[in-house]
C-alpha positions as a Markdown table, in Angstrom:
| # | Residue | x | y | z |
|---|---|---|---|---|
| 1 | Unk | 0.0 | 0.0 | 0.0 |
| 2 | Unk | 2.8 | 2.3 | 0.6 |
| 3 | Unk | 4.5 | 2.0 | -2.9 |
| 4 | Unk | 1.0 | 2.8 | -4.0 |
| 5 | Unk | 0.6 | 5.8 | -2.4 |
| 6 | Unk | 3.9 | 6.8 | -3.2 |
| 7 | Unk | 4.1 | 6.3 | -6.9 |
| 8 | Unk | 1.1 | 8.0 | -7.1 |
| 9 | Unk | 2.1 | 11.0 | -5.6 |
| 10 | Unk | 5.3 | 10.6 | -7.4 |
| 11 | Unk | 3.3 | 10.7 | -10.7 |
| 12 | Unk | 1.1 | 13.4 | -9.9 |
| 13 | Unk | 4.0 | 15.9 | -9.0 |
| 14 | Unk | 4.0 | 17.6 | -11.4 |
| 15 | Unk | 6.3 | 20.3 | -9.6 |
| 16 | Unk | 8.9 | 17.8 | -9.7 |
| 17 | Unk | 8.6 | 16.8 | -13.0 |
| 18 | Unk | 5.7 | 13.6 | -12.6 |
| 19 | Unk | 4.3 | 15.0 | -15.5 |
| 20 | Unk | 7.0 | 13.6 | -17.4 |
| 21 | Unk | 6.7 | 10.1 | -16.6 |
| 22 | Unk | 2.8 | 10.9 | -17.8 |
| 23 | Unk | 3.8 | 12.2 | -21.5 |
| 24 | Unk | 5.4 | 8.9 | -21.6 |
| 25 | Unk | 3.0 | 6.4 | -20.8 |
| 26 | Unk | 1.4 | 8.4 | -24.3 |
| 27 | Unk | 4.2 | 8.0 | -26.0 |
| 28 | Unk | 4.0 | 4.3 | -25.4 |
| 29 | Unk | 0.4 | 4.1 | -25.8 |
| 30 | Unk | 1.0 | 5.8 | -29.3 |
| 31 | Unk | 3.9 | 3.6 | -30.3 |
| 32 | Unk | 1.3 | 0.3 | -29.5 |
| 33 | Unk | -1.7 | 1.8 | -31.1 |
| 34 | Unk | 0.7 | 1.8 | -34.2 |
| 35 | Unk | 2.0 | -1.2 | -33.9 |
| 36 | Unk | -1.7 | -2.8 | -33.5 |
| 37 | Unk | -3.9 | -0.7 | -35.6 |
| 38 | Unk | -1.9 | 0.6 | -38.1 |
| 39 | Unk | 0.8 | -2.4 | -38.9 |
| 40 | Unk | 4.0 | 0.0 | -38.4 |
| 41 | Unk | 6.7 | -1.6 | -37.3 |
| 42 | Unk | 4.9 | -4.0 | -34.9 |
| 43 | Unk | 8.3 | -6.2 | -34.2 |
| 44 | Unk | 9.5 | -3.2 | -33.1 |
| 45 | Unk | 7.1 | -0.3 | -31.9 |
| 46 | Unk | 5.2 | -2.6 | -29.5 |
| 47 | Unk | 7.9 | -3.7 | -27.4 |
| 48 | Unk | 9.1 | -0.1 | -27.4 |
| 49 | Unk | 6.2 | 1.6 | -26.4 |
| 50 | Unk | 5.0 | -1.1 | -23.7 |
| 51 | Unk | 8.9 | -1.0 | -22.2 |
| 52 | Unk | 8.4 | 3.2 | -22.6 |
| 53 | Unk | 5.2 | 2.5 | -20.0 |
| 54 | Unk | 7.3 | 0.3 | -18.1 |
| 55 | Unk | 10.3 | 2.1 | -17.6 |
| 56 | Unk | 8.5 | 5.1 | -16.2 |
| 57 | Unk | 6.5 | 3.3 | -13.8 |
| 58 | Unk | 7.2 | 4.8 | -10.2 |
| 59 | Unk | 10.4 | 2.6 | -8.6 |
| 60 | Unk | 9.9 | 0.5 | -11.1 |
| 61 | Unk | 11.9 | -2.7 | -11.1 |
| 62 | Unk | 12.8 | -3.3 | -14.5 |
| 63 | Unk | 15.5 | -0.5 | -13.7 |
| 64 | Unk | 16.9 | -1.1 | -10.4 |
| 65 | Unk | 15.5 | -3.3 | -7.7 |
| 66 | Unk | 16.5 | -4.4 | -3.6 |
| 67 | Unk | 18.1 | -8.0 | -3.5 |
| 68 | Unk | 18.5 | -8.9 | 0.4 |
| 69 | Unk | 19.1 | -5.3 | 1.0 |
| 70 | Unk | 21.4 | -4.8 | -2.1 |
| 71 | Unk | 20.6 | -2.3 | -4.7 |
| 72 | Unk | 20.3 | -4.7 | -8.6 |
| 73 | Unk | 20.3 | -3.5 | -11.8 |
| 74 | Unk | 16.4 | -4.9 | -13.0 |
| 75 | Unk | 16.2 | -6.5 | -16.3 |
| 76 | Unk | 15.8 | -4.1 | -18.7 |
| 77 | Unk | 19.2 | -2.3 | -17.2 |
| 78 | Unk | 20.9 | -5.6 | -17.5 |
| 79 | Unk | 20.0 | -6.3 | -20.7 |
| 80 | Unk | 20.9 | -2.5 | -22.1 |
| 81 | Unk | 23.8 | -2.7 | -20.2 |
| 82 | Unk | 25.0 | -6.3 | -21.5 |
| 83 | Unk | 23.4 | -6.4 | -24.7 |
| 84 | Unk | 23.7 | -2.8 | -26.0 |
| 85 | Unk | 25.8 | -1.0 | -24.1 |
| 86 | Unk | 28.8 | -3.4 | -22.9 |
| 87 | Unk | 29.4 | -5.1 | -26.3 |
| 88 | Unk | 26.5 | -3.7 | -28.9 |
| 89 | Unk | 25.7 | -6.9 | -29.7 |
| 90 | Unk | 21.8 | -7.0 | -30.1 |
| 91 | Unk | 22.0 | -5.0 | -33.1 |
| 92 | Unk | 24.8 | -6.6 | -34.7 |
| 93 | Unk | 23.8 | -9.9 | -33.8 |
| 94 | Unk | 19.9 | -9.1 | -35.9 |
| 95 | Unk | 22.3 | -8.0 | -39.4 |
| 96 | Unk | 23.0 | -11.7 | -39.2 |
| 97 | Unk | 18.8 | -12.5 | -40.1 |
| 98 | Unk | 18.6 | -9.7 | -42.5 |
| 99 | Unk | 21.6 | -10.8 | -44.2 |
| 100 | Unk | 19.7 | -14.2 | -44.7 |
| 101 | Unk | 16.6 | -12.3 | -45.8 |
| 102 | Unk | 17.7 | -9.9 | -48.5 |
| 103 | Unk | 18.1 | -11.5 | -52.1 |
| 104 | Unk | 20.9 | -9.3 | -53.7 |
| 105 | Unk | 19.9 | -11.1 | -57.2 |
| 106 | Unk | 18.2 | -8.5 | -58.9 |
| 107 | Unk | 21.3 | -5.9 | -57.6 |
| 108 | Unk | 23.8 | -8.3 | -59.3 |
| 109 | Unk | 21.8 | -8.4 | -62.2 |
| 110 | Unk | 21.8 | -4.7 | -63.3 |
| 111 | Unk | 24.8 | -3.8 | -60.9 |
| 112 | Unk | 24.5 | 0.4 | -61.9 |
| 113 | Unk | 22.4 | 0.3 | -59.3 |
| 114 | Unk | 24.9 | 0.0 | -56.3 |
| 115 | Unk | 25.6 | 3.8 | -57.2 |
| 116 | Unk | 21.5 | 4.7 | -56.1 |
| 117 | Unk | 22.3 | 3.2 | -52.3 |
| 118 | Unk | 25.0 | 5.3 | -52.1 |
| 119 | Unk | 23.5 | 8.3 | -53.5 |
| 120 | Unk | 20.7 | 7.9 | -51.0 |
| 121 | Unk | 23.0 | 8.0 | -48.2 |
| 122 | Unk | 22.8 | 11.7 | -48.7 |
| 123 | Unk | 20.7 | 12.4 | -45.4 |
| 124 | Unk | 22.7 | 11.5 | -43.4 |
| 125 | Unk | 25.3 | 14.0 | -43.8 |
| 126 | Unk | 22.6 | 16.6 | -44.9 |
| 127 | Unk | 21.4 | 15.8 | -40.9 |
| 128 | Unk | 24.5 | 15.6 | -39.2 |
| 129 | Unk | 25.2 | 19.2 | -40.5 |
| 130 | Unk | 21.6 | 20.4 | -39.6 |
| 131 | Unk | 22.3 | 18.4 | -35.7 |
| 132 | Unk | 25.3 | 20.7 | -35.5 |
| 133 | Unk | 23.8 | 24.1 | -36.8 |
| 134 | Unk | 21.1 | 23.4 | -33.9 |
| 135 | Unk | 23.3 | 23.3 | -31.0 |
| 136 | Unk | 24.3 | 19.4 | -30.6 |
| 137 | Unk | 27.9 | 18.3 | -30.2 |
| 138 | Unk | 29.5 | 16.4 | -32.7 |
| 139 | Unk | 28.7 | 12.5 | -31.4 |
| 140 | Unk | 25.6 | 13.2 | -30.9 |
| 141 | Unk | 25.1 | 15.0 | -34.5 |
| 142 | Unk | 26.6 | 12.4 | -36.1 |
| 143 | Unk | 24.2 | 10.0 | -34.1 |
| 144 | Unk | 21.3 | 11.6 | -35.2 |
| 145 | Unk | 22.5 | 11.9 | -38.8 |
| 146 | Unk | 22.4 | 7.9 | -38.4 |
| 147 | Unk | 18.7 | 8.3 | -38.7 |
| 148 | Unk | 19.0 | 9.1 | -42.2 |
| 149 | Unk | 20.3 | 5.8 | -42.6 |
| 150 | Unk | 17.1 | 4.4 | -42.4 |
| 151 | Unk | 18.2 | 1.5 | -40.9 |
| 152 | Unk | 17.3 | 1.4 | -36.9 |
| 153 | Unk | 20.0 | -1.2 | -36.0 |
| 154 | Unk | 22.7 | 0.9 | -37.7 |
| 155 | Unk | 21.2 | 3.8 | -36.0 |
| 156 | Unk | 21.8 | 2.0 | -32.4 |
| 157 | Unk | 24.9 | 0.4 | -32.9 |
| 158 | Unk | 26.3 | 3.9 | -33.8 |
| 159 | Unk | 24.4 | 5.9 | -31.5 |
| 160 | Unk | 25.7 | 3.5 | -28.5 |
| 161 | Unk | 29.4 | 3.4 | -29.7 |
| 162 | Unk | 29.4 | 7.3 | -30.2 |
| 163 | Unk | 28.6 | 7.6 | -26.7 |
| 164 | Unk | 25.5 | 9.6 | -27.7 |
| 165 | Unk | 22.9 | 10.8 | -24.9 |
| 166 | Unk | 20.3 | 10.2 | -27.0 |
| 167 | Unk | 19.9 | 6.6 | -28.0 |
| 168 | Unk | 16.2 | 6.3 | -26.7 |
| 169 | Unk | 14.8 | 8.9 | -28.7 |
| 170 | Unk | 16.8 | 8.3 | -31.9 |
| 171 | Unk | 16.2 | 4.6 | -31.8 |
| 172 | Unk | 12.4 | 5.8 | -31.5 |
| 173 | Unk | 13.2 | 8.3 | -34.5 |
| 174 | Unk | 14.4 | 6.0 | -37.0 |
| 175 | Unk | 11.7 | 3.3 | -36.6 |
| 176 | Unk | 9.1 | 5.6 | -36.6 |
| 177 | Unk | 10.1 | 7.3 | -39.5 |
| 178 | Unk | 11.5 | 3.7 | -41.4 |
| 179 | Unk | 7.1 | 2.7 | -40.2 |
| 180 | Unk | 5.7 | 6.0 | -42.1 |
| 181 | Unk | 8.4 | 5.3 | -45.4 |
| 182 | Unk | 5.0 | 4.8 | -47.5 |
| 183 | Unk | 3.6 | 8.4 | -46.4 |
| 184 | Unk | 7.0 | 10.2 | -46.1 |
| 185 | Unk | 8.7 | 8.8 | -49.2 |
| 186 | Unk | 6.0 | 10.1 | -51.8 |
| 187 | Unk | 5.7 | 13.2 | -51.1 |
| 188 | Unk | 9.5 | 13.7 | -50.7 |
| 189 | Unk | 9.5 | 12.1 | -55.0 |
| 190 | Unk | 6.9 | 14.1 | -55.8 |
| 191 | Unk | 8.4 | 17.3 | -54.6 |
| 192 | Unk | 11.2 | 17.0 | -57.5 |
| 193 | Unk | 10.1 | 14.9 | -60.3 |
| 194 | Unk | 7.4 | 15.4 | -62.9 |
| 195 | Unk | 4.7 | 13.7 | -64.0 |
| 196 | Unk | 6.4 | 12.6 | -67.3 |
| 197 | Unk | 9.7 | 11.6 | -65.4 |
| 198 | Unk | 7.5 | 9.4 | -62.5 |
| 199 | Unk | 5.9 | 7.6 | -66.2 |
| 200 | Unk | 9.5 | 6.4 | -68.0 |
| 201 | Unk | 9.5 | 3.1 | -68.4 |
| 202 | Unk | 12.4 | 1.0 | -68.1 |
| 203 | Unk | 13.7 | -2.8 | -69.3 |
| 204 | Unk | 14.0 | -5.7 | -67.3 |
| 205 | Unk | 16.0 | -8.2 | -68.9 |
| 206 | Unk | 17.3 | -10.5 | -66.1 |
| 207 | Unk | 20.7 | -11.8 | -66.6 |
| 208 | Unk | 21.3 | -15.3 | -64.8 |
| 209 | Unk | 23.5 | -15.0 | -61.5 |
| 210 | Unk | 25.1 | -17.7 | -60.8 |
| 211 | Unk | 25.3 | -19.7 | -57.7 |
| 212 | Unk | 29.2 | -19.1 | -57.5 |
| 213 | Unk | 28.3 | -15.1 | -57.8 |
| 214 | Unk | 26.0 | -15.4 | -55.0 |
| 215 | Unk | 28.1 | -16.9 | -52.7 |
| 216 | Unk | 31.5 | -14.9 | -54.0 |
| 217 | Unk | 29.4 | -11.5 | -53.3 |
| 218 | Unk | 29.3 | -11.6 | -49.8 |
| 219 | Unk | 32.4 | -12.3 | -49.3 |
| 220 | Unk | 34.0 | -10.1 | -51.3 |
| 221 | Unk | 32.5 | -7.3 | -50.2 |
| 222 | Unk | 33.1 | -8.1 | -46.5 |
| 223 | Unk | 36.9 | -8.0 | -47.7 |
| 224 | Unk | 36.6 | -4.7 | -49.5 |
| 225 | Unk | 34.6 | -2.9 | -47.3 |
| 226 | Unk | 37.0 | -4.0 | -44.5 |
| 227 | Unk | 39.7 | -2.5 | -46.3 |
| 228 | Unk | 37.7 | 0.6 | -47.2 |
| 229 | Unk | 36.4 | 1.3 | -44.2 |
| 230 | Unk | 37.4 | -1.1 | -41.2 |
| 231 | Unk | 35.2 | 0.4 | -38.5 |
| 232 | Unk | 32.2 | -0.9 | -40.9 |
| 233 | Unk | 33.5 | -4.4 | -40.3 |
| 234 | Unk | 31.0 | -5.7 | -37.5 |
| 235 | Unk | 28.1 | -4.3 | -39.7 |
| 236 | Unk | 29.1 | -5.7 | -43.2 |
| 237 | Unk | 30.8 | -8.6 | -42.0 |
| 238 | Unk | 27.8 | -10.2 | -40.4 |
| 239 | Unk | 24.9 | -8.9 | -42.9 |
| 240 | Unk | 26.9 | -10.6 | -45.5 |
| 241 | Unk | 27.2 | -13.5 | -43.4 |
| 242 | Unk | 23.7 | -13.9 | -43.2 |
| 243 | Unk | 23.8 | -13.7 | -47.0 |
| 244 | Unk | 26.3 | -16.2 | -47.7 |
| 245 | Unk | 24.4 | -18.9 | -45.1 |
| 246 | Unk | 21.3 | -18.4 | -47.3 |
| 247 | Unk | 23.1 | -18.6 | -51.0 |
| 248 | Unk | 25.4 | -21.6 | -49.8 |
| 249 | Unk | 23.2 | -24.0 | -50.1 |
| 250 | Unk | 24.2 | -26.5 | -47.8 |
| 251 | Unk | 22.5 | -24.7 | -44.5 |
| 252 | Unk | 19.1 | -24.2 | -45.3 |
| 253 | Unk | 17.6 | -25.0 | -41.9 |
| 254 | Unk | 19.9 | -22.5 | -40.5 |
| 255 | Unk | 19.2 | -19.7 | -43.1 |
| 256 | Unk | 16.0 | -20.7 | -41.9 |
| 257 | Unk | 16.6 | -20.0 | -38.5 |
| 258 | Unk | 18.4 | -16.9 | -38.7 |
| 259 | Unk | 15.8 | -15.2 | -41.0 |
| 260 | Unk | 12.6 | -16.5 | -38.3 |
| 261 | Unk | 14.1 | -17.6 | -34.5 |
| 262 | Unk | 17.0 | -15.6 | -34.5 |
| 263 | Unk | 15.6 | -12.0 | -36.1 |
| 264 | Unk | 12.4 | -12.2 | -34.4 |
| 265 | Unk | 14.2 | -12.7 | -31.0 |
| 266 | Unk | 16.8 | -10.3 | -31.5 |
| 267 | Unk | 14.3 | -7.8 | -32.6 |
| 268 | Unk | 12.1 | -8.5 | -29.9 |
| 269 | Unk | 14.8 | -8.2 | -27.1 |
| 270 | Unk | 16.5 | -4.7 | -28.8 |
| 271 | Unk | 12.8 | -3.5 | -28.8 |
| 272 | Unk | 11.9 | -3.8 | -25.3 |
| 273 | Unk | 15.9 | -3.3 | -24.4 |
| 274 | Unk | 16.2 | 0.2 | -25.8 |
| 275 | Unk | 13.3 | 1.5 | -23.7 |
| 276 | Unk | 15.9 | 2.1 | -21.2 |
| 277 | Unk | 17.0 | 4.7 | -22.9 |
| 278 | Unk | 13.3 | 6.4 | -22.5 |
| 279 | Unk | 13.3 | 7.3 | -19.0 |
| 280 | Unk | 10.9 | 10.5 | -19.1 |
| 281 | Unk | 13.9 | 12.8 | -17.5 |
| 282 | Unk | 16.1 | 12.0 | -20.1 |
| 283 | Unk | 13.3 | 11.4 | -23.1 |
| 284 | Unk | 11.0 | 14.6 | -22.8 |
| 285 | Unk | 13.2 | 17.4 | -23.6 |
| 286 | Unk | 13.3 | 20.0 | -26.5 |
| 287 | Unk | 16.0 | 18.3 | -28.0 |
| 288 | Unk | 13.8 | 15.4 | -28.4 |
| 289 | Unk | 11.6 | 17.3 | -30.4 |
| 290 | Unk | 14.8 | 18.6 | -32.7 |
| 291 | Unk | 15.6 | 15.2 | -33.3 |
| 292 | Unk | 12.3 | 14.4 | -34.3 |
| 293 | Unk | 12.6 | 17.2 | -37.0 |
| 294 | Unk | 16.1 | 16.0 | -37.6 |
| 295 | Unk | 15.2 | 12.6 | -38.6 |
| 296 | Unk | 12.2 | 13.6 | -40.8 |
| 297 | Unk | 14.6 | 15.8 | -42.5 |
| 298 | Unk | 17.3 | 13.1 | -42.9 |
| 299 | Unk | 14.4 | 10.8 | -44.6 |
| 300 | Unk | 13.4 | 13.4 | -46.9 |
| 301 | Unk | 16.8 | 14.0 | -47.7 |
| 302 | Unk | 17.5 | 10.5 | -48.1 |
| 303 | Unk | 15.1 | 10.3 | -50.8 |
| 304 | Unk | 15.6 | 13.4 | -52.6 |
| 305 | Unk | 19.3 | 12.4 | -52.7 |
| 306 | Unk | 18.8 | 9.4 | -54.4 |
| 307 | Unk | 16.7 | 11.3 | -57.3 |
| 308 | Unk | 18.6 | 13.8 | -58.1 |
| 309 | Unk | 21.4 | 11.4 | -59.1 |
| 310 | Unk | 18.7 | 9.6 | -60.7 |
| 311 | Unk | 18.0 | 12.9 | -63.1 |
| 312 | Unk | 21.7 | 13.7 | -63.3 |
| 313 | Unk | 22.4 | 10.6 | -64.9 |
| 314 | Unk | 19.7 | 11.1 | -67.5 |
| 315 | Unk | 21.5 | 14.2 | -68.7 |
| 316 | Unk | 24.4 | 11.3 | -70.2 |
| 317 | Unk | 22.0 | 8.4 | -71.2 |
| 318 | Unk | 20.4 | 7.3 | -74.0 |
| 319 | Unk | 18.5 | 5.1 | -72.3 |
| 320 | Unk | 16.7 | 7.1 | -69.5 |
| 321 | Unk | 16.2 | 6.0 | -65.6 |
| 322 | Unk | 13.1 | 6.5 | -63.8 |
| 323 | Unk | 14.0 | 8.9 | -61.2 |
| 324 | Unk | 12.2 | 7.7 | -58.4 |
| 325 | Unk | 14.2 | 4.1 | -58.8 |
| 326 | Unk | 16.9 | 6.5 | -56.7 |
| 327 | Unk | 14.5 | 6.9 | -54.0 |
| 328 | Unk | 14.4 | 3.5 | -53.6 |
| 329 | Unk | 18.3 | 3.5 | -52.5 |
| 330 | Unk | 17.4 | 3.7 | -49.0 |
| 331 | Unk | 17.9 | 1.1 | -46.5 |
| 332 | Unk | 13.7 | 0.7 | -45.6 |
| 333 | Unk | 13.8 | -2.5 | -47.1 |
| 334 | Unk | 11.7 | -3.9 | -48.8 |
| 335 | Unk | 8.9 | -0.7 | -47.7 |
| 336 | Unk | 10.6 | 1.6 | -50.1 |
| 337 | Unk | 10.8 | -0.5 | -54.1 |
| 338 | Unk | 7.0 | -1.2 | -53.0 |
| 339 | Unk | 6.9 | 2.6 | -52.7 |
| 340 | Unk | 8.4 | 3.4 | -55.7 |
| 341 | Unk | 6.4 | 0.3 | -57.7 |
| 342 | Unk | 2.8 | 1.8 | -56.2 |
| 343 | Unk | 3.8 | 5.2 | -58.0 |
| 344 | Unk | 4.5 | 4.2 | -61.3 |
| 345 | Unk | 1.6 | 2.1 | -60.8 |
| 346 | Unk | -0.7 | 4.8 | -60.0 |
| 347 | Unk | 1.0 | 7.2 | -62.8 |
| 348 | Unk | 0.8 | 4.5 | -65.4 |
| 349 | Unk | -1.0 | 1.3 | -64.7 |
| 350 | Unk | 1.6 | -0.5 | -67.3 |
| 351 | Unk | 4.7 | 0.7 | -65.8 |
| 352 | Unk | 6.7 | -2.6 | -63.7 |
| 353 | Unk | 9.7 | -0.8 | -62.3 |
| 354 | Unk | 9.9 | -3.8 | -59.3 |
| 355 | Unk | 12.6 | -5.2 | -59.6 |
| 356 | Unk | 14.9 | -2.3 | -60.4 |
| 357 | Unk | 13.4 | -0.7 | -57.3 |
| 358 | Unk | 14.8 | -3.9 | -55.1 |
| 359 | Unk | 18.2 | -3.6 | -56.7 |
| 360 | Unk | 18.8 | 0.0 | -55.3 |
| 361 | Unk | 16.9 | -0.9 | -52.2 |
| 362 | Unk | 19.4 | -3.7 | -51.0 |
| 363 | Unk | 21.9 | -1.8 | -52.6 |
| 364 | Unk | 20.3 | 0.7 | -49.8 |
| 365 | Unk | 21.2 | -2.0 | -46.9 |
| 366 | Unk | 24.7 | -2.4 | -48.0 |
| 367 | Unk | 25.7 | 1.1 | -48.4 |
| 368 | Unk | 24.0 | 2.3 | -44.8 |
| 369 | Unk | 26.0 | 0.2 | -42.7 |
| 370 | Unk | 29.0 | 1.5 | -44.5 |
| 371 | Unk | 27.9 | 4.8 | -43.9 |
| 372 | Unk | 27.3 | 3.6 | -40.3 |
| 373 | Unk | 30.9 | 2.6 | -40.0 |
| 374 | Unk | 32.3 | 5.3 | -41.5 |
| 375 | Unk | 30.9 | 8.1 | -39.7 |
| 376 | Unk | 32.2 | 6.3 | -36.7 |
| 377 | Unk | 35.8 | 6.0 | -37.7 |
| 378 | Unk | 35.9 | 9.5 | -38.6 |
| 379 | Unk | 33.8 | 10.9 | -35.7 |
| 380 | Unk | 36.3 | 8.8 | -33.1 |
| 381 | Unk | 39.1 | 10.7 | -34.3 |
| 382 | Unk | 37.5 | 13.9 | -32.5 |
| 383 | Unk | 36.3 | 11.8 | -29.3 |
């Protein structure tokens, strides 16, 4: 009875900043509702928005708890602290299952459209410069501008290893935003392409990849990237790993696993794990807000970025490119080639732009992790 009474008052005090704790139990109300109802995210946002509520419960246990007199860490701090923060290996770990989900077939087929992934990478650093203008240091700038990457693991991993204050509301940032890809990516194609440019059409003629390509792939990108950009090892390395365990062959019951068991738990525990970083004192804040704006900015960006290379390559080629095909080069996969198909749909009910839309899209995945490990070699040189 005396906990009651006192997390009650300690909720309604709103001189000491109860309210707080309030706003949040919203925001995790919100985050299920969108989960439920709308189909956002739901791996994600609903064990995020019901550890929100639970984190801000009044001496709540999942944070700290008395063990025969002795102060504990409760589980959601010993998971942040093992699995996240200790040794980032949640987020890591899940690239392993969406390496064994992502087909890079149609990429290797029509390989001009590794240069859209990278060209969409352009938020990021269009974000990280915004972060800066507005006041935040340079870890957490180049945190947020991990938003842009559309890509919520990369956004955690690089958030956590930066040292950034702001994990909880980033992580919340970039699946959110990653959720709302089908209402955020239209509008940001429409804003710079024309009617006539949204209607080219473009040829599909499938050349055969061979089993030797599809496992060769993986691994020689883990090797160049490592040389490239070392810091993006622990990101590459295991996506592709997942890759090469689905295209070998000879481990189908654990491509199997990775892509269901492993991916689903992982995504489960990082869900409910990163709500420790959505304490309302730290969580409810202006810059909150900013990084809310930040991250819609990086996504817009993100898309616009990929266009524009899109029509600055048609000023050299016969043979044009749809523009919006470098929207797609974002890391939402496989949200934003569905995006990009349902447009040229809707402009011209013959237009199949498919599979060049999922080319740039895992060419999307591969390039945002190297962004990811880039920023952080180059950002630890300041630290």
């Amino acid at each position: 009875m005396d906990y009651l009474l006192e997390g009650v008052r300690a909720l309604f005090d709103f001189s000491g900043g109860g309210w707080k704790a309030l706003v949040m139990f919203a925001v995790g109300i919100v985050l299920i509702w969108l989960a439920i109802k709308k189909e956002y995210e739901p791996s994600l946002l609903l064990p995020m928005g019901f550890g929100a509520i639970l984190v801000n419960l009044p001496l709540s246990g999942v944070i700290d708890q008395m063990v025969g007199g002795i102060e504990a860490h409760g589980i959601i701090e010993w998971l942040f602290n093992v699995g996240i923060e200790a040794s980032e290996a949640m987020p890591i770990l899940l690239f392993i299952g969406i390496g064994a989900m992502i087909d890079f077939g149609p990429l290797l087929s029509m390989p001009s459209m590794f240069l859209f992934g990278a060209g969409a990478q352009f938020g990021i650093f269009a974000a990280i410069l915004l972060a800066a203008f507005l006041g935040f240091d340079i870890k957490d700038a180049a945190a947020i501008g991990t938003i842009g990457a559309a890509d919520g693991p990369t956004a955690i991993l690089v958030s956590q290893v930066l040292k950034s204050k702001y994990v909880g509301p980033i992580a919340v940032a970039a699946y959110s935003y990653m959720a709302l890809v089908p209402i955020v990516q239209p509008m940001a194609i429409k804003l710079v392409t024309t009617k006539k440019e949204r209607c080219i059409h473009m040829e599909y003629r499938p050349e055969n990849v061979s089993k030797t390509m599809r496992i060769v792939f993986p691994i020689a990108v883990t090797m160049i990237v490592g040389l490239v950009a070392p810091q993006s090892v622990a990101l590459v390395g295991f996506l592709m790993f997942g890759n090469l365990i689905r295209e070998c062959g000879v481990l189908g019951t654990m491509s199997d696993t990775a892509q269901n068991l492993l991916a689903n738990l992982i995504t489960l525990l990082l869900g409910i794990t990163i709500s420790f970083s959505m304490k309302a004192e730290d969580f409810v804040t202006v810059e909150t807000l900013l990084i809310m704006v930040i991250g819609l900015f990086a996504f817009v960006m993100d898309t616009i970025g990929g266009v524009l290379l899109a029509k600055f390559m048609n000023l050299f080629l016969k043979k044009k490119i749809n523009p919006m095909i470098g929207g797609a080069g974002i890391s939402a996969f496989p949200m934003s080639s569905r995006v990009v198909q349902k447009l040229a749909l809707k402009e011209d009910p013959s237009n199949i732009l498919i599979m060049h839309a999922a080319g740039a899209n895992v060419s999307g995945q591969i390039a945002s992790v190297v962004a990811g490990g880039l920023i952080i070699s180059l950002v630890s040189q300041f630290l």
